[in-house]
N, C-alpha and C positions, 0 to 999 in steps of 0.2 A: 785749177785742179789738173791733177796730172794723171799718165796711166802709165805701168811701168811691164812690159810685154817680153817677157824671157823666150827667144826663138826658137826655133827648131821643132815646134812641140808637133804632134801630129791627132787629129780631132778624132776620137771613139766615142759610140755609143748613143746617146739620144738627147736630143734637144723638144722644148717645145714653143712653139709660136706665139706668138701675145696677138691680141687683136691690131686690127689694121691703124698704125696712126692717121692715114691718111685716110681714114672711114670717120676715126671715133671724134674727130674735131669738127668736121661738118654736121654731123649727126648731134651732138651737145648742140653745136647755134642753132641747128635747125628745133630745137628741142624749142626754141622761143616761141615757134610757131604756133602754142598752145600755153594755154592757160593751166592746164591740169597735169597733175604729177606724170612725167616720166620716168621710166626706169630704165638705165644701159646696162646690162649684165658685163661681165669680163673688160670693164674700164682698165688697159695699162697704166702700169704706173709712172710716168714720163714726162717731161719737164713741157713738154707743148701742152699737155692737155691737166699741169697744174696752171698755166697761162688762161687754159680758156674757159676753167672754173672761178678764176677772178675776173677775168669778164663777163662772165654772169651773173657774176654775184653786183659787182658793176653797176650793170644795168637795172637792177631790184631781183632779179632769180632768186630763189631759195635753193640752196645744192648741197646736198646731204651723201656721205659714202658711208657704206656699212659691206664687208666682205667682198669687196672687189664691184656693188652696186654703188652708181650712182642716180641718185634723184635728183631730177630737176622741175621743180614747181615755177611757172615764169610769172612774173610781170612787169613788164619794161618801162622802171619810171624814170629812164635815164635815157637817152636819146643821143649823147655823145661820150663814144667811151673812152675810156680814161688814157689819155696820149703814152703814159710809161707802162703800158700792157701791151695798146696796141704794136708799135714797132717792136717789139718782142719778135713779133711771129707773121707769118703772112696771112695765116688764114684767119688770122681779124676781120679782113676784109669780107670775108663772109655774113658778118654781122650786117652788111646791108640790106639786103634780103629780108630776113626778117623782122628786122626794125622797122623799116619802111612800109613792109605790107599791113604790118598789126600796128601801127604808128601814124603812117606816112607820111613820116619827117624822120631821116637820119642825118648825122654828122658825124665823119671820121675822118680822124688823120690819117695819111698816106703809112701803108703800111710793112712792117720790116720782115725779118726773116732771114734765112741764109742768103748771104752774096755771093748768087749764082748767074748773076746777067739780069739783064732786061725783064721784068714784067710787066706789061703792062696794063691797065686798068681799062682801057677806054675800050674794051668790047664788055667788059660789065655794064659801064656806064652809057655805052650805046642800047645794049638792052632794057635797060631800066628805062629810057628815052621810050621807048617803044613802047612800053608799060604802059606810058605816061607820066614820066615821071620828070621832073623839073633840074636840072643838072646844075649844079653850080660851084664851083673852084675858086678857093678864097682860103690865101694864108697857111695854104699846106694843107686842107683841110675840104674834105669835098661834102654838099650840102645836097640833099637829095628828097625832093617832097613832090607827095601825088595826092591830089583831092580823093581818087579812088583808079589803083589799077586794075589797067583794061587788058584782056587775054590780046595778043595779037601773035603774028609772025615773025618772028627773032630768027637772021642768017648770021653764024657766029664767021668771022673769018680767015678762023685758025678754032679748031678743034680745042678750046680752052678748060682744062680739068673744072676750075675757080667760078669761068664767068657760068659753064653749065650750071654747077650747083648754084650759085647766088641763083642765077634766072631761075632756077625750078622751084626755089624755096619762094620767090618771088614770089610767083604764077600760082601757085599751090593755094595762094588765098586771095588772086586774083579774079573780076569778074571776068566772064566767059572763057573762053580757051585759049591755047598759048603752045604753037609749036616750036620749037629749039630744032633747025637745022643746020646742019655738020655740027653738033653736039660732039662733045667727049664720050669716046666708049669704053673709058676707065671701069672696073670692079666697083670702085669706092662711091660712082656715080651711082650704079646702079644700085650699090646699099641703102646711098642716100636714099634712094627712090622708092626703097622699098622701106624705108620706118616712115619714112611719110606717107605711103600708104595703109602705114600699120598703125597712124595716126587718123584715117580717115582722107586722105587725099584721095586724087585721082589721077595716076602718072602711069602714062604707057609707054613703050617702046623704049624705057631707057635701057643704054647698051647696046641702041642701034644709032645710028647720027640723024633723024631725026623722033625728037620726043614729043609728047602730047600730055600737056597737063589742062583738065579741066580744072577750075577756080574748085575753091567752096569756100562758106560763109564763118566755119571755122573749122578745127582739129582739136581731133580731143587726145588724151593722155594716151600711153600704152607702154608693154614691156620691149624691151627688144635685145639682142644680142647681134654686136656689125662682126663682118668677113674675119678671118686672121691677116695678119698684115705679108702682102705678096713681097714686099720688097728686105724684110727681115728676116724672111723665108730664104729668097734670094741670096745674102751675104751671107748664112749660113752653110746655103749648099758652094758658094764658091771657097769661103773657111775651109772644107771639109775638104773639098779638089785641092785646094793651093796646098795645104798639110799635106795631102797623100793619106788621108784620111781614110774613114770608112764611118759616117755619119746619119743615123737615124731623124729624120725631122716631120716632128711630129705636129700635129692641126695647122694641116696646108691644104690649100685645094689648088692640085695638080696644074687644072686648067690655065689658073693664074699667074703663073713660072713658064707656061709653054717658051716663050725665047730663051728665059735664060738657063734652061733644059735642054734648049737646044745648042745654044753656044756652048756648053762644060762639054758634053758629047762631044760636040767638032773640035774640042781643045783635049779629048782623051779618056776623058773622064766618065765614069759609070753611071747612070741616073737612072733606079728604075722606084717608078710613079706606084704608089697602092693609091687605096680610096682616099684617103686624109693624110696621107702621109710620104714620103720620098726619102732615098736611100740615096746618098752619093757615095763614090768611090774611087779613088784615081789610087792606079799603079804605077803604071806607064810614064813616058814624060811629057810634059805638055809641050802639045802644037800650037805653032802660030794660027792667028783665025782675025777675021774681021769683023769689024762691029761697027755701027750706022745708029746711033740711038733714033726714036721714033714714037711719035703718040703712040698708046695702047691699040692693034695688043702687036705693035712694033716692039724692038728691045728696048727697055726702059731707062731716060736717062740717070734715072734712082740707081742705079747699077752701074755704071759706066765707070764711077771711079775703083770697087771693087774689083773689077774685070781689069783695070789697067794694072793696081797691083798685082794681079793673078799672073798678066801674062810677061812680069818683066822677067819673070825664072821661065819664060819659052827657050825652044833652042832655036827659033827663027825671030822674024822681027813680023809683028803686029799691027794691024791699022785702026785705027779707033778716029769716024766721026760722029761728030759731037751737032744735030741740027737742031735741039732744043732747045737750049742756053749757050751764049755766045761764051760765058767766061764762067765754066766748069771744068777746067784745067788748072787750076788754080793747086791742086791733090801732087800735081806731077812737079812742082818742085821740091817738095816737101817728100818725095818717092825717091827723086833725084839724089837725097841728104843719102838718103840711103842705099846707091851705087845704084841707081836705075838708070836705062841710057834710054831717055824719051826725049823723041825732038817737038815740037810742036810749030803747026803750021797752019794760022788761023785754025779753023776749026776742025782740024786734023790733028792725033797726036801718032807717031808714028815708037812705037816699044817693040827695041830690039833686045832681046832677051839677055839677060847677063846672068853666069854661073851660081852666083848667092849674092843675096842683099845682105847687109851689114845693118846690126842696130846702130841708131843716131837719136837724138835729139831732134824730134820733129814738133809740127804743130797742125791739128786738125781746124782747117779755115771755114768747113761747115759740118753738117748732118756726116753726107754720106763721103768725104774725103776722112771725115777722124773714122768711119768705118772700114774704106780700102787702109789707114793706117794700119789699123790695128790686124788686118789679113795679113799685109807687108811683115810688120812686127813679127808675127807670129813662123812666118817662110823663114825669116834671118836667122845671121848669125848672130848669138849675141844680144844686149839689153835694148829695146826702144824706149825710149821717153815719149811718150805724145803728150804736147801742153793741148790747154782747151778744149780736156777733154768734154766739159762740158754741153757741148754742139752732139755728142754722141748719144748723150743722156736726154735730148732732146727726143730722140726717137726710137733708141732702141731701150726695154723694158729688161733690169737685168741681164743686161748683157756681160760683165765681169763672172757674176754667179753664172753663169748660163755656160758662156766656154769653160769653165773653171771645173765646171761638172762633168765634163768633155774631153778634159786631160789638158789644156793651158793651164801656163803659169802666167795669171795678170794681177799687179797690184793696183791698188790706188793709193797715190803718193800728197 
């Protein structure tokens, strides 16, 4: 699948926010946690999260959508799930967590997702150790059983978005209590945290590095509605700078954009915050600025390849490192197609500004490089091709309609 991105255009008027993908796919597995119907209000519509509807179903869930709700009734009569779903996506691997606790026997294959570097699993599976849980690695395929988990003290080693939520979904229906220290202090943790509370859990201090979940004996159903997504927030308001825009963006909460609010500012650009909503605005020309990606609430590595398009039309040169993923560079050749002069230097990319990018024939290699594409495209001169477009479809919710309503011209070819 292709997209075909007619340049020059410049972004007016109002956008709005879909919910968070990185909320609403933890929030469905965790939905196992219970036996009784749940309800997600404002479910996107997006290729990860038809992924994590067939692995519930999978499993035995019942999952019903009717107006943007979806319903998930659980019961888990499948205990390994189906290998051509999982590598799909990364956050399969979440399904451990709550297999195991309502189970305590899981089995899954090692799981895909965009190739963005190294992930790696074994501070889950140290956690789950901790649980009490019996680890085992066989055939690509990791085996994971607990007579009954036990609350204990989990110290993660890296502030991991993944292993926090499996552990809390864990712990959540584990005996006694279970603190998560240097926890991830991501938004979408803290979501989590909060529909399993709205389930009947007991989770405190999430959104600080260390968390407190008391066990219980179960959870029951509930309704809920997760965050708007910070990071589709994000490539809008940089859309809006790179055009020279003037862009209304609507169902944001301010808080959650703070860095990269603060980098459009340092690169020129207008950004002023309402209650739910944020205005950008670039006249001017963009300045060269540095960027450091960083756990939350550091600048997000979700943005980084956005930012790189943004600043190859600087009139200085840029420094952009990269300490989250080792090989999320991967956007700057395919930038390159397109008259961009980036050097890279291990985990440094160095973008010296050049007077206009030219459309080319490009290809998006994951999620958030087909989204700096289509930024790029849209700065140029001239047509862009992006093949694979598919990897875009993956996380952003009408996105073609969405700019399209904004004044781009993007086909799908």
């Amino acid at each position: 699948m292709e997209l075909l991105v007619e340049g020059k255009g410049t972004l007016q008027g109002e956008v709005e926010i879909s919910t968070s993908k990185n909320a609403i796919l933890p929030i469905l597995i965790a939905a196992l946690l219970s036996e009784e119907e749940v309800c997600i209000h404002r479910v996107p519509e997006i290729n990860d999260v038809e992924i994590v509807k067939k692995l519930l179903k999978n499993l035995g869930a019942s999952v019903s959508k009717s107006q943007g709700q979806l319903s998930v009734k659980s019961f888990i009569s499948n205990i390994f799930p189906d290998y051509e779903l999982v590598r799909q996506i990364r956050a399969s691997l979440l399904l451990m967590g709550p297999i195991l606790a309502t189970r305590k026997t899981v089995k899954i294959s090692l799981p895909g997702g965009c190739a963005i570097g190294t992930r790696p699993i074994d501070l889950h599976l140290k956690g789950f150790e901790a649980l009490g849980a019996r680890i085992k690695l066989s055939g690509g395929n990791v085996i994971a059983q607990a007579r009954e988990l036990q609350g204990n003290h989990i110290y993660l080693d890296f502030p991991s978005v993944g292993a926090t939520e499996n552990l809390m979904m864990a712990a959540a229906l584990a005996q006694g209590t279970t603190f998560i220290e240097n926890a991830a202090l991501e938004p979408e943790v803290v979501d989590l945290a909060n529909f399993i509370n709205r389930m009947g859990g007991s989770i405190h201090r999430a959104g600080s590095n260390l968390i407190k979940i008391e066990g219980r004996k179960r959870l029951h159903g509930c309704t809920y509605t997760p965050i708007p997504d910070r990071i589709e927030a994000g490539t809008y308001m940089v859309a809006a700078a790179a055009t020279g825009g003037n862009l209304l963006i609507n169902n944001v909460i301010p808080e959650h954009v703070k860095a990269t609010s603060a980098k459009l500012v340092e690169s020129g650009a207008k950004v002023e915050e309402r209650d739910k909503s944020i205005r950008v605005e670039r006249l001017g020309p963009i300045k060269p600025i540095y960027i450091k990606t960083l756990p939350y609430p550091g600048f997000p590595t979700d943005m980084q390849a956005q930012f790189m398009a943004y600043l190859s039309h600087t009139s200085g040169s840029s420094v952009i490192t990269e300490s989250v993923f080792e090989n999320r560079f991967m956007h700057a050749q395919e930038l390159m197609r397109m008259g961009a002069n980036i050097k890279i230097e291990g985990r440094t990319a160095i973008v010296k500004g050049v007077g206009c990018l030219g459309g080319a024939q490009v290809k998006a290699t994951d999620l958030r490089a087909g989204a700096a594409l289509l930024i790029a495209g849209l700065m140029a001169e001239g047509t862009t091709c992006i093949a694979n477009s598919h990897h875009i479809d993956r996380g952003y919710e009408n996105i073609v309609e969405k700019l399209n309503g904004a004044g781009a011209k993007i086909h799908r070819g």
